[in-house]
C-alpha positions in Angstrom: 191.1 158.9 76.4 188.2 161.1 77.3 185.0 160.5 78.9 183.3 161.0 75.5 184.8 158.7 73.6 183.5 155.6 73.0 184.7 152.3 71.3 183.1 150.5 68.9 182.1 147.8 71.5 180.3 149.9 73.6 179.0 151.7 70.2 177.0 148.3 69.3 175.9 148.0 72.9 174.4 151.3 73.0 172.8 150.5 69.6 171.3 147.1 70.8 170.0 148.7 73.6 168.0 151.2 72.0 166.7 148.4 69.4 165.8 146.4 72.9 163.8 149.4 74.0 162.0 149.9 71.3 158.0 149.9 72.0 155.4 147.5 71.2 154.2 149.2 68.2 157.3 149.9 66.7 158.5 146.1 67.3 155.5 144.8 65.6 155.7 147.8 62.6 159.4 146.8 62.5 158.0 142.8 62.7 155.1 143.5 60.4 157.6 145.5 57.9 159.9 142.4 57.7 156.8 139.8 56.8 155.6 141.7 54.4 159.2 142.4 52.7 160.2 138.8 53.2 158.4 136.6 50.9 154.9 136.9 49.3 152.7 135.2 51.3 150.1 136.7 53.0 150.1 136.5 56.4 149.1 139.8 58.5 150.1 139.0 61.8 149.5 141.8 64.4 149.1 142.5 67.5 145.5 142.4 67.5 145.5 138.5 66.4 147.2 138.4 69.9 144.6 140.0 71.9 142.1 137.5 70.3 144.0 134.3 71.0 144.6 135.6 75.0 140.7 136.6 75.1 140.0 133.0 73.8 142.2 131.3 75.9 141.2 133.7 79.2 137.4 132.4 78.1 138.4 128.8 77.6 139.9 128.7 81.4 136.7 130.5 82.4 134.8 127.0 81.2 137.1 124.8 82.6 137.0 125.8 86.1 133.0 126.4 85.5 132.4 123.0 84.5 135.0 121.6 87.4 133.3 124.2 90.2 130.4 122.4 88.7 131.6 118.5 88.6 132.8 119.4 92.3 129.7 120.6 93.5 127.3 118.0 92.0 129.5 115.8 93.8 129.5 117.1 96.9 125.7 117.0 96.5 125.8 113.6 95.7 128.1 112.7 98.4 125.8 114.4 101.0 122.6 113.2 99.8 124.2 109.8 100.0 124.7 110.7 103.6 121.6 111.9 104.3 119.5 109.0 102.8 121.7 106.5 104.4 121.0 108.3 108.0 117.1 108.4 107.2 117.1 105.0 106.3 118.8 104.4 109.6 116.9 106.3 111.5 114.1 105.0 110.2 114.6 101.3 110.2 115.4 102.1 114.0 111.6 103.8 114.3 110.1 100.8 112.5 112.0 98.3 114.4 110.7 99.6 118.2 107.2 100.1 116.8 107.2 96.8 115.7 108.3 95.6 118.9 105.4 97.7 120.6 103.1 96.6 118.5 103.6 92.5 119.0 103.7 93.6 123.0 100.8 94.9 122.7 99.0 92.6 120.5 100.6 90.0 123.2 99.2 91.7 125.9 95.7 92.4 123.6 95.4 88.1 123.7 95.6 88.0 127.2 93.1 90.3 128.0 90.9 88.7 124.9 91.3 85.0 126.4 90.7 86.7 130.3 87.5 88.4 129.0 86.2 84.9 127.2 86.9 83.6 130.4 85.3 86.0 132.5 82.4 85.9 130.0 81.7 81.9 129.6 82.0 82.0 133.7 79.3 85.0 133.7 77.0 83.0 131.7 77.2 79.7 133.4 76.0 81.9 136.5 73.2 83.5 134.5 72.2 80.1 132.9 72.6 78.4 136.7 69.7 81.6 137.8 67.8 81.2 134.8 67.6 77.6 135.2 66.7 77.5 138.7 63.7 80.8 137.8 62.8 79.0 134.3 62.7 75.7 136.6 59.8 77.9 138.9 58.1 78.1 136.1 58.0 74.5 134.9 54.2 74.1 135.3 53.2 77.3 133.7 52.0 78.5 130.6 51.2 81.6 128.9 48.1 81.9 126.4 48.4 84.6 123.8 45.0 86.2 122.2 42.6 85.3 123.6 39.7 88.6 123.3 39.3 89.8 127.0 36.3 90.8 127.9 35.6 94.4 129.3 33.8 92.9 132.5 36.6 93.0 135.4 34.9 89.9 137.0 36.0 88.0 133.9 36.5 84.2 135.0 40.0 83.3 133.6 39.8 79.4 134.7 36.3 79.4 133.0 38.5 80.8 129.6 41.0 78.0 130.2 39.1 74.9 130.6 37.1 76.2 127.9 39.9 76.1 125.5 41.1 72.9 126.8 37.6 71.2 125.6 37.8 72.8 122.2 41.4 71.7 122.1 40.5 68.3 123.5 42.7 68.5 126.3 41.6 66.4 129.1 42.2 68.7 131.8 40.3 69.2 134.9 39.7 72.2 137.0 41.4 70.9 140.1 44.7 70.2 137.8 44.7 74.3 137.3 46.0 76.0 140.6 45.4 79.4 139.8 44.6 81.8 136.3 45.0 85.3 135.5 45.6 88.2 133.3 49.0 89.9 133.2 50.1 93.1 132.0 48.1 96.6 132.0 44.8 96.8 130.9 43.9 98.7 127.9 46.1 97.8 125.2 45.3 97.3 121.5 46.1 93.6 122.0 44.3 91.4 124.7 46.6 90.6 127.5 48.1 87.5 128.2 46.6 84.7 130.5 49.0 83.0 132.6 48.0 79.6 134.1 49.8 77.7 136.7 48.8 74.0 136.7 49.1 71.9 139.5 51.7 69.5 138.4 54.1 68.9 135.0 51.8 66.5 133.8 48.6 68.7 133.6 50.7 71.4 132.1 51.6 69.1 129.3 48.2 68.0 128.5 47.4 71.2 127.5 50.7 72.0 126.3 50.8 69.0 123.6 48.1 70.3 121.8 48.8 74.0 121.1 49.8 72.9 117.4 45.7 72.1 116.9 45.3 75.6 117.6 46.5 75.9 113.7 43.3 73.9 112.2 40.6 74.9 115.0 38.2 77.6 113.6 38.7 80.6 115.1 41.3 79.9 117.3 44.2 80.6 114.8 45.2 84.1 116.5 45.7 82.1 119.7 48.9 80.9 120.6 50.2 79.1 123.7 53.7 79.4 124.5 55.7 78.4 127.6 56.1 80.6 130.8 59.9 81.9 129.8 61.8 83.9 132.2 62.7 87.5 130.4 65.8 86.2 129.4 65.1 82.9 127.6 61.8 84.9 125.9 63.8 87.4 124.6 66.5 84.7 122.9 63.4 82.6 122.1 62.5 86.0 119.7 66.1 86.4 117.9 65.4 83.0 117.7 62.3 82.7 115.9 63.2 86.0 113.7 66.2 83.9 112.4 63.4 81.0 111.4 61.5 83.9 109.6 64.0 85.1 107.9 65.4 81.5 106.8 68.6 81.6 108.2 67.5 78.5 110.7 64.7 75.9 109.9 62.8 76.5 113.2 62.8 77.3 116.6 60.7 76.4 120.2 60.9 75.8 123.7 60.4 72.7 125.7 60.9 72.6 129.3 62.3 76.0 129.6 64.9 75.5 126.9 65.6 77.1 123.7 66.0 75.1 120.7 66.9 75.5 117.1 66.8 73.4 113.8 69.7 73.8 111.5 71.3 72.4 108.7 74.9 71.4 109.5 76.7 69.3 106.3 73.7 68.3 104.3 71.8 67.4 107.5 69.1 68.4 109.8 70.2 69.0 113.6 68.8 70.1 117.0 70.3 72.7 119.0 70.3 73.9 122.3 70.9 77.8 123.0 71.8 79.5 126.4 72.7 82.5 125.0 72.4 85.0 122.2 76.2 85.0 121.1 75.3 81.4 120.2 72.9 82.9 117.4 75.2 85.6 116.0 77.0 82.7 113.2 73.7 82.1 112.0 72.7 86.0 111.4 75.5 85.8 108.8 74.3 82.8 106.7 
């Protein structure tokens, strides 16, 4: 046998082969040629269909990882802002918690100080009312006389002034019971200035000092006022005192024997009161 020969096997095997390696286009000719000479239906099925379908599924996978890139990533986003708000809220329950603690120290330590400085304070002013007392207590026999016209003359007579006011007053005072009378201040003012008169004992004092309410019904005499020789501290509370009667927040206030004293109405009823200091009037400013 020669080298050309062939048998019938290898015949079909050469012919299958070249039907295997056949192109595309001449497969789907051969493909379309057999659909359209099979039956009558009409179905045109080419390669182009084919493309389609691949595009469409290429596109659909597209989505699908789109929306998992995107279901991943809001989740991770989740997960750390989850993270993050739980360490804030750590970190800052830890911030709140020392400040607290600060602040309850110091609010301790605040107290202290507070109930030191009352201390310090109530022991000041028994001190100043112990000073005042014993000055105020100097002045026991004195009294100051407010108003009275001075006259331009500087050899004005103050005793003369003093027992003359007396007899209109009806004071029965003699001029051995005054130890000594004068003017205080500088002269020249718009008001006359004050006479101060020290009488010889308490008693005399009083006599005159009982009737300075007449003043109030004596002709002539109502611009005069006779008040008690106050050291600078107890005149100054006597003034609060007497602005807080003017304006109605207490019913009255006066001296008597050097102390300060206030009328008030405490639950339904009138009541005397003693003041050493000015703090004692600040509850009434508010009323």
């Amino acid at each position: 046998m020669s080298f050309d020969e062939s048998t019938p096997n290898a015949a079909a095997k050469t012919k299958r082969t070249i039907s295997v390696l056949s192109t595309p286009e001449q497969g789907g000719d051969q493909k379309k040629n057999r659909f359209d000479s099979g039956s009558g239906c009409d179905f045109n099925y080419t390669f182009d269909n084919m493309a389609e379908i691949e595009k469409a599924e290429v596109n659909l996978d597209e989505k699908t990882m789109n929306s998992i890139i995107k279901a991943v990533k809001e989740s991770v986003q989740a997960s750390f802002s989850n993270q993050m708000q739980s360490m804030l809220e750590s970190i800052a329950a830890g911030v709140v918690e020392r400040l607290s603690n600060r602040i309850e120290c110091l609010e301790n330590d605040n107290q202290v100080l507070r109930n030191e400085n009352n201390m310090l304070r109530d022991r000041v002013t028994d001190l100043e009312n112990q000073m005042y007392a014993g000055e105020q207590y100097s002045r026991r026999n004195n009294v100051r006389i407010f108003g009275v016209p001075e006259s331009p003359e500087s050899n004005e007579c103050t005793d003369d002034v003093v027992m003359s006011l007396c007899k209109t007053l009806g004071a029965d005072v003699c001029i051995n019971e005054i130890d000594r009378s004068h003017r205080t201040g500088k002269r020249g003012g718009r008001k006359p200035r004050p006479i101060i008169v020290k009488f010889t004992s308490y008693r005399a004092k009083q006599k005159m000092y009982t009737k300075r309410r007449d003043l109030k019904t004596c002709s002539g005499l109502e611009h005069i006022f006779i008040n008690e020789d106050l050291t600078h501290h107890r005149s100054q509370l006597l003034f609060v005192a007497r602005g807080l009667a003017k304006s109605k927040n207490i019913q009255g206030a006066w001296s008597s024997d050097g102390n300060i004293l206030i009328k008030v109405t405490e639950q339904g009823e009138s009541t005397v009161k003693r003041i050493g200091c000015e703090s004692e009037l600040e509850k009434y400013k508010l009323m």
